[in-house]
C-alpha positions as CSV (number, residue, x, y, z in Angstrom):
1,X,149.9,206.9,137.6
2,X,149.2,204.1,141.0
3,X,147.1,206.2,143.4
4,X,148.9,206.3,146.5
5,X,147.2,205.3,149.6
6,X,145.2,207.9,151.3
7,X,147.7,209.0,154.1
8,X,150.4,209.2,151.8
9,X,148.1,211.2,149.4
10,X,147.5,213.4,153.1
11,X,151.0,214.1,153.5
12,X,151.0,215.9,150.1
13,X,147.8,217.0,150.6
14,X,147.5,221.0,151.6
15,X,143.9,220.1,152.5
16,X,144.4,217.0,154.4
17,X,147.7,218.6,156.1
18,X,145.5,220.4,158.7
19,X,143.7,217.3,159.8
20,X,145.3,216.2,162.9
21,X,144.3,220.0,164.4
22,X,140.9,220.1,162.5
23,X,139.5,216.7,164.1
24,X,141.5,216.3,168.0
25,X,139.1,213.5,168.8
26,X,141.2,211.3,166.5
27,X,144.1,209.7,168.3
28,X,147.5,210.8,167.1
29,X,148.4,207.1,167.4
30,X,145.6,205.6,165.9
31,X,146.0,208.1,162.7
32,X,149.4,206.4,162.6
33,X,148.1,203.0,162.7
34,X,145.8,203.7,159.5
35,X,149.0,205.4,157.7
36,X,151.5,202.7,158.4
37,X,148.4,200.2,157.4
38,X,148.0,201.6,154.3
39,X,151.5,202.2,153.0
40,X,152.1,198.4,153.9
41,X,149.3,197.8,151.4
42,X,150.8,199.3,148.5
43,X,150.1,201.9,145.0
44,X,146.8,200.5,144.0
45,X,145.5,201.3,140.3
46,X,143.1,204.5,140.5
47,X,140.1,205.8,138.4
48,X,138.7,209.5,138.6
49,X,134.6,209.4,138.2
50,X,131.8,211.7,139.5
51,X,129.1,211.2,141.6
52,X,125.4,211.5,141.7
53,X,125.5,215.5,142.9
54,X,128.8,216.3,140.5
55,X,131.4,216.1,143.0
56,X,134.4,214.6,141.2
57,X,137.0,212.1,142.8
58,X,139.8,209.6,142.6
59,X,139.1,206.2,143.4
60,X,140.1,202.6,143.6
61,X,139.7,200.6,140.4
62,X,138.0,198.0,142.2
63,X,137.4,198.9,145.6
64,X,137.8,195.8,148.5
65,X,136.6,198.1,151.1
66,X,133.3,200.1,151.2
67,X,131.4,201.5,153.8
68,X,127.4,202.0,153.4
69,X,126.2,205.3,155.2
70,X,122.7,204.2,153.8
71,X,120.9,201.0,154.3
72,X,119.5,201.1,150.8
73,X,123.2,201.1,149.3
74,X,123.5,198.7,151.0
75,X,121.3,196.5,149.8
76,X,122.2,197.6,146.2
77,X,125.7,196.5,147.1
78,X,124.6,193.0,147.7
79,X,122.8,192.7,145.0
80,X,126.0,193.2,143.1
81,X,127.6,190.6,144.9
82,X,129.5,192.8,146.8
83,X,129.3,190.8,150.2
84,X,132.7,190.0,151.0
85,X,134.1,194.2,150.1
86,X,131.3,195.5,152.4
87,X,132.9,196.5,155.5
88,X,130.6,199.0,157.3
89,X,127.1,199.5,157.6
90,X,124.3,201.8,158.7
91,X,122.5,200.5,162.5
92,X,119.3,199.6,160.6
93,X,120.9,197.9,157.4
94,X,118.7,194.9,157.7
95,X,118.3,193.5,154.3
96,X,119.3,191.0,153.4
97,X,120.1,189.1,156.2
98,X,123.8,189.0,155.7
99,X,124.0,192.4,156.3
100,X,123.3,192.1,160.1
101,X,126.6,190.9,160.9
102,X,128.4,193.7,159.3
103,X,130.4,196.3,161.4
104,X,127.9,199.0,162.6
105,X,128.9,202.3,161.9
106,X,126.0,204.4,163.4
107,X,122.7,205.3,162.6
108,X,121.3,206.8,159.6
109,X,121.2,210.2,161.4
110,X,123.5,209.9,163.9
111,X,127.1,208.3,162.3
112,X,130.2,207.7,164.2
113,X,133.3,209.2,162.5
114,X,136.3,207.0,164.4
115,X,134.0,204.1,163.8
116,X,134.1,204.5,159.9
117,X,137.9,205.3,159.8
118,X,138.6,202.2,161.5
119,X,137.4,200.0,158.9
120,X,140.1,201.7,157.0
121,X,137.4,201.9,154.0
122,X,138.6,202.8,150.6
123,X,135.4,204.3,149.4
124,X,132.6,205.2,151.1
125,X,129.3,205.4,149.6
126,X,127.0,208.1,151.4
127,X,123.3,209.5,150.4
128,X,122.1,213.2,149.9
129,X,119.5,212.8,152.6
130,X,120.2,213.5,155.9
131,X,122.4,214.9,158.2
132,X,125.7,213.7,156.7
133,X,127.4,216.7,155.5
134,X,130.0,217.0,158.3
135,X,130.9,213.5,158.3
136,X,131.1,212.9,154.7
137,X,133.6,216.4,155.1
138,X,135.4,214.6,157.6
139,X,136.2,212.0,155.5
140,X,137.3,214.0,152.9
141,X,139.4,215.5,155.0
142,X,141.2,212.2,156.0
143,X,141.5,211.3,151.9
144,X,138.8,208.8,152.2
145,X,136.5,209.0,148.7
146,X,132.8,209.7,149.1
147,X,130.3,208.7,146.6
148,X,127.0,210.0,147.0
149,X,123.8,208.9,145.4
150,X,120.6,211.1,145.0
151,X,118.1,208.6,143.2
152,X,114.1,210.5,143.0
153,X,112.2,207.5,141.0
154,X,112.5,204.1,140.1
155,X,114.4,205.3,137.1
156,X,117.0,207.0,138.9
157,X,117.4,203.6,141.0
158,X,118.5,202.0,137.7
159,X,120.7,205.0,136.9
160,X,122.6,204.6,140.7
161,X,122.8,200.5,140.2
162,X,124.3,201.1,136.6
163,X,127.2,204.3,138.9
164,X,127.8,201.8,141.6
165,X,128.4,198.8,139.0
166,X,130.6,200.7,137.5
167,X,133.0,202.2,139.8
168,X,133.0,198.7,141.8
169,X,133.6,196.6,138.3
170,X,130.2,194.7,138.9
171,X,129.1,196.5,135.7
172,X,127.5,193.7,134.1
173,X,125.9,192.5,137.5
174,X,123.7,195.6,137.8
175,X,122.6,195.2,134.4
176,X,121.3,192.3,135.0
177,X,119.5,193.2,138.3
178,X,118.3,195.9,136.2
179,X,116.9,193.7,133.5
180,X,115.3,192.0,136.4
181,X,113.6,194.5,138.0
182,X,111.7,196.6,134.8
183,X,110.5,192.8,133.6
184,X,108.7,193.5,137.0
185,X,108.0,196.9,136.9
186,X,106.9,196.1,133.5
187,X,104.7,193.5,134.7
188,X,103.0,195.9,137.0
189,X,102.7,198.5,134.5
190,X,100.7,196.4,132.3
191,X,98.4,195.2,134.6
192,X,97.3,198.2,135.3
193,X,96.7,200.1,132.1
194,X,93.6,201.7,131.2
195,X,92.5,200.9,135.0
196,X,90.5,204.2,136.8
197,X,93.1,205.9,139.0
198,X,91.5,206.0,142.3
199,X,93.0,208.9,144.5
200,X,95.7,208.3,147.9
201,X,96.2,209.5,150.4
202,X,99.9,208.4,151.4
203,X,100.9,208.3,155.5
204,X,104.1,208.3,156.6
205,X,104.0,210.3,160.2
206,X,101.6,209.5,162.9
207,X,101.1,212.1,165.5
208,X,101.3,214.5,163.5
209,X,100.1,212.8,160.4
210,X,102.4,213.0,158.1
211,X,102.2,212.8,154.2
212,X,104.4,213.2,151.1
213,X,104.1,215.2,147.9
214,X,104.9,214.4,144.4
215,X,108.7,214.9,144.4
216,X,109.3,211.1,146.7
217,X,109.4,207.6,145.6
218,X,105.9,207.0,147.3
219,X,104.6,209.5,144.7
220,X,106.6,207.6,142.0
221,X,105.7,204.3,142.8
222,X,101.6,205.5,143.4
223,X,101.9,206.7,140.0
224,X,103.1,203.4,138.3
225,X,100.7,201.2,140.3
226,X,98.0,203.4,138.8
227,X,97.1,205.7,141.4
228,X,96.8,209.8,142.2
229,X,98.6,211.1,144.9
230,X,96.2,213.9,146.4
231,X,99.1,215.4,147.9
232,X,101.3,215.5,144.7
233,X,101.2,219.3,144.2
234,X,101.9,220.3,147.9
235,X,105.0,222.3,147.8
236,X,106.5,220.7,151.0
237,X,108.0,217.1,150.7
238,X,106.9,215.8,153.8
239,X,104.4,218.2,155.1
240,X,102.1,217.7,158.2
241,X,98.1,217.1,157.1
242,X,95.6,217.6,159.5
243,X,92.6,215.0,159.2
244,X,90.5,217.8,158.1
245,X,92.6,217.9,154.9
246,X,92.3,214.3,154.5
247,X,88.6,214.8,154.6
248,X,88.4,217.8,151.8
249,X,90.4,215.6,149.3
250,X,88.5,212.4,150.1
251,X,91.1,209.5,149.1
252,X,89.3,206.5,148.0
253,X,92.4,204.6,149.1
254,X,94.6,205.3,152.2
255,X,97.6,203.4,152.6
256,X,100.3,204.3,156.0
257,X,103.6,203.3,155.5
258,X,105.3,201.0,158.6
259,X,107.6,203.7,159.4
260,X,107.6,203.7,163.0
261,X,109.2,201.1,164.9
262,X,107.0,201.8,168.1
263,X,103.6,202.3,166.8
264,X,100.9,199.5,166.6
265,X,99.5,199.9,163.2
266,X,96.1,198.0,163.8
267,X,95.2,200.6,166.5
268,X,96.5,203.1,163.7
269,X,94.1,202.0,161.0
270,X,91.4,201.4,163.3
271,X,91.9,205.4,164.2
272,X,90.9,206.1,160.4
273,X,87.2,204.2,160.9
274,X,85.5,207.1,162.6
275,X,86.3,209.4,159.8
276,X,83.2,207.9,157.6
277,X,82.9,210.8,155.3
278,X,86.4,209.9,153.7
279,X,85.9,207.1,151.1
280,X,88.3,204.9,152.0
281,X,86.8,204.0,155.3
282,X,83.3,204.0,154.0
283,X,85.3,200.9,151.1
284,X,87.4,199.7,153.9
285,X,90.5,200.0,151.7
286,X,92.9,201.4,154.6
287,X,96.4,199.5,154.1
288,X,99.9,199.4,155.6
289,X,103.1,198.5,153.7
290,X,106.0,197.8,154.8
291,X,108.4,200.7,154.9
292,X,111.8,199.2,154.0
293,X,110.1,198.2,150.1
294,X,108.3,201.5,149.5
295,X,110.6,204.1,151.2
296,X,114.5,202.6,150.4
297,X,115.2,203.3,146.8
298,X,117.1,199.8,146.7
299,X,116.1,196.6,143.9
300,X,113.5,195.5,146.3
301,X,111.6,198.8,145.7
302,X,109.9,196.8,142.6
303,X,108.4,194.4,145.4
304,X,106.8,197.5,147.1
305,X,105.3,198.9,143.6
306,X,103.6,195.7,143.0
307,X,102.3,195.8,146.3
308,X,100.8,199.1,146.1
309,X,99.3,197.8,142.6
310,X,97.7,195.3,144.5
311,X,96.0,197.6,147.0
312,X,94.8,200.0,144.4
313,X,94.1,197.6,141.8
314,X,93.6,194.0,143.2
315,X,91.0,192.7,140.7
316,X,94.2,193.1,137.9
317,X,96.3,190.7,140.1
């Protein structure tokens, strides 16, 4: 059976019934706007799929309108050749450069609800990580699909490209950015075999210092370059580590991800020289990556690994 446009599934909806009291921001007139829009589009053919945390939903066959809550989606989504259905994006959805003249829908943290529902999107496609619970229940609440994604490792990056292929019919698209990126992650693989594993220390917070444990992609993609995360069995993901710490597990490689828009990372590095008991300064192997390819689990992620291969491993490259 056609899935009826979301305002029209509202009217019918028990759930959705209670939204214009539940959410008064939203202009009675403006919630007309989207319902007369809609209806004048038409039944549309419908699919039911679950997402990445088992939450089950109705959705367009082939969506022409999707909204990114995460700037790694969408970069995922233009890999798929999605360009032309991507109507909303996060504030610091940089990559690739097409994707700065998309409609801004908020930041990361900090989404704007009347913002989203103007773009009338059809599906939106949101993240477990941060603060998005009441939005993405928002939305719901307004009959507006949300897909979430949870990807822990550069495997579960190939699992959310194949989920996203599929529920936007580009199916055979993200098998073939797939295909692409293990020949790379291959390539890195290889080059490292049998190599010593030096040990890393892995930065991501300045003041405090900041580090990760073995549950993130950082630990993932340390692991796969041919590394040891000395923070891997910490039970906190991102838990503060004071210098002495760094000093006790002695990392013979140090590498501080770009993470921070405001800090001068030269003056950060040169902060690690007067620690000379830690092994890395003594060997001068104290590196910075950029962020975006080591901390977004998007198809550039495959750039960052061979980066961080590089750093721990440069005489295989």
């Amino acid at each position: 059976m056609p899935l009826l446009p979301c305002p029209l599934r509202c009217r019918f909806s028990r759930r959705c019934r209670r939204l214009p009291g539940r959410m008064p921001f939203l202009d009675l007139a403006f919630a007309a706007a989207v319902f007369l829009s809609a209806c004048a589009a038409g039944p549309v053919r419908a699919a039911v799929v679950t997402d990445e945390l088992g939450t089950e939903m109705t959705i367009p066959d082939a969506p022409r309108r999707i909204v990114a809550l995460v700037p790694s989606v969408a970069e995922i989504l233009f890999s798929l050749g999605l360009d032309e259905r991507i109507a909303g994006v996060t504030d610091f959805a940089t990559w690739p450069p097409a994707a700065k003249a998309k409609p801004r829908v908020g930041s990361f943290f900090n989404l704007n609800l009347e913002k989203i529902i103007s773009l009338e999107p059809d599906l939106v496609i949101a993240s477990r990580e941060g603060r998005q619970e009441e939005i993405i229940a928002s939305l719901r609440e307004f009959c507006i699909p949300v897909y979430r994604v949870n990807p822990r490792s550069l495997a579960d990056i190939y699992a959310t490209l194949t989920g996203l292929g599929e529920i936007t019919g580009t199916l055979e698209r993200a098998q073939r950015v797939i295909i692409e990126m293990k020949h790379r992650a291959g390539d890195v693989t290889r080059r490292v075999a049998g190599q010593p594993m030096p040990r890393v220390f892995y930065q991501v917070g300045v003041d405090p210092i900041v580090t990760v444990n073995g549950t993130t992609f950082a630990a993932d993609l340390i692991r796969l370059a041919g590394g040891q995360l000395v923070t891997a069995g910490n039970p906190v993901q991102y838990p503060r580590y004071p210098v002495e710490r760094v000093i006790a597990d002695n990392p013979q490689v140090i590498i501080i991800s770009s993470m921070s828009p405001t800090t001068n990372y030269d003056w950060l590095v040169g902060t690690w020289k007067r620690w000379t008991a830690i092994d890395a300064v003594r060997r001068e192997r104290i590196f910075v990556i950029d962020a975006d390819i080591v901390d977004r689990p998007s198809p550039r992620i495959v750039e960052g690994l061979r980066r961080i291969a590089k750093m721990l491993h440069p005489e295989a490259f």
